[in-house]
C-alpha positions as CSV (number, residue, x, y, z in Angstrom):
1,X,114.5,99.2,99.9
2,X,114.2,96.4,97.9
3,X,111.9,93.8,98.9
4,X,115.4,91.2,98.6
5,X,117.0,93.5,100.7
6,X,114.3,93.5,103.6
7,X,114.0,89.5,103.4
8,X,118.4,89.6,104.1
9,X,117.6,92.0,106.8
10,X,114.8,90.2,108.6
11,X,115.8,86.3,108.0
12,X,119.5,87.8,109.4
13,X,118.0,89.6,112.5
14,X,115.1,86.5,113.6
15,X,116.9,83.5,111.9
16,X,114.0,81.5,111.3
17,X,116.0,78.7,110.0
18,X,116.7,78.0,113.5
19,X,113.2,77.0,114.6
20,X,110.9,74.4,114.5
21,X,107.6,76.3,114.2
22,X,104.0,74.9,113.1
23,X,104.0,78.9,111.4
24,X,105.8,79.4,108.4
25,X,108.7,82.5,109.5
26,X,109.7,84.3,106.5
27,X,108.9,85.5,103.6
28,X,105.4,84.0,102.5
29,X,103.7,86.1,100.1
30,X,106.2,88.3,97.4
31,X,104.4,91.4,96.4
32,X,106.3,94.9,94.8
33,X,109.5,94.7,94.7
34,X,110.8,98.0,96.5
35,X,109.4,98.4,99.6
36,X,109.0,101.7,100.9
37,X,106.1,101.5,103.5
38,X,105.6,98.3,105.4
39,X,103.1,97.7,108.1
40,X,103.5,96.1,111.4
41,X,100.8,93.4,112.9
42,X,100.6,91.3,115.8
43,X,98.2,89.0,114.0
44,X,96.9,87.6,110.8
45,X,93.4,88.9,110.6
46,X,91.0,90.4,107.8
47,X,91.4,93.7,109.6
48,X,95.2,94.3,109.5
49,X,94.9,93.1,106.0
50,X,92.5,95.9,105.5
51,X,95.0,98.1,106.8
52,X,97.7,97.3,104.7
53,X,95.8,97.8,101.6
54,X,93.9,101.2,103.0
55,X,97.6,102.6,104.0
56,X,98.9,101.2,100.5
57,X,101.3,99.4,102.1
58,X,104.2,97.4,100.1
59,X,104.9,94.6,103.0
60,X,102.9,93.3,106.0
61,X,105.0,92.0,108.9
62,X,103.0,90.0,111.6
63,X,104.2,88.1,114.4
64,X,101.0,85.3,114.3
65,X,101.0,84.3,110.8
66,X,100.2,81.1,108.7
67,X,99.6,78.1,111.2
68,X,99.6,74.5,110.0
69,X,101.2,71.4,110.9
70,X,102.8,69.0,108.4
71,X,103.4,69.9,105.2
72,X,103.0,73.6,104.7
73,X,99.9,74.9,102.7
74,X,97.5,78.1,103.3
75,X,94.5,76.7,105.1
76,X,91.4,76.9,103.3
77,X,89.6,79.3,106.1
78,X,92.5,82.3,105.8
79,X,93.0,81.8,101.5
80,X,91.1,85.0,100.7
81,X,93.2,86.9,102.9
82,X,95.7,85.4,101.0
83,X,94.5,86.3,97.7
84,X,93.2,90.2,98.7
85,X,97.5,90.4,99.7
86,X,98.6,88.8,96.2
87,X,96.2,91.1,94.1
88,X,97.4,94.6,96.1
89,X,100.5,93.2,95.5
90,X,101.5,93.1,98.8
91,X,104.2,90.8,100.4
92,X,103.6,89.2,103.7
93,X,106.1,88.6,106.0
94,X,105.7,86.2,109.7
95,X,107.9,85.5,112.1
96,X,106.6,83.4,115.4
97,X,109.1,81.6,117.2
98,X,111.8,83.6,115.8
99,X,110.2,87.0,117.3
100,X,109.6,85.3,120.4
101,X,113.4,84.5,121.1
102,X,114.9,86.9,119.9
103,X,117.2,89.2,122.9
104,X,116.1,92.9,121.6
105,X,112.8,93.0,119.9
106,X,111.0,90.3,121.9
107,X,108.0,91.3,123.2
108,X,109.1,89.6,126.6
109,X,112.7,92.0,126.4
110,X,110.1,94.7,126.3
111,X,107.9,93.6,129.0
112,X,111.1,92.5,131.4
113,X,112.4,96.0,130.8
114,X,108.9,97.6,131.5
115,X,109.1,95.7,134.8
């Protein structure tokens, strides 16, 4: 899939434009530009980063991502991360809020069906 084609397909099923969020939702990092394997993450962290790279991954999708308030920029702490994504070439994808709300792949539809 091309990696244009995933950004239409996520931005149409979360909507991020919709929320008011202090974590970026969307697209944040373009890597390759097909995407053929793309990783899953509940969080931002140095060891699903790992992961991506070790299972050559072309995307990362996490549902914690980039936190800041006011105007958006990659706090200092998390900018290596950052940069070990950009040189693997690897695009990173967050949605918070979005993921929260949304009726199907919430994790709270999953829990209230669990229960």
């Amino acid at each position: 899939m091309l990696l244009t084609e995933l950004v239409n397909l996520l931005d149409d099923l979360f909507l991020p434009g919709q929320f008011n969020d202090s974590c970026h939702n969307g697209l944040v990092i373009a890597g390759r530009k097909e995407v053929d394997h793309l990783l899953l993450g509940v969080s931002l962290n140095r060891a699903v980063i790992n992961r991506a790279i070790e299972c050559k991954a072309d995307a990362l999708l996490v549902h914690h991502g980039i936190f800041h308030a006011g105007n958006w920029m990659i706090p200092e702490a998390i900018s290596p991360w950052v940069r070990t994504l950009i040189q693997h070439d690897v695009s990173l994808f967050c949605y918070h809020l979005p993921m929260d709300a949304h009726a199907e792949f919430s994790h709270n539809r999953y829990l209230m069906d669990k229960i």
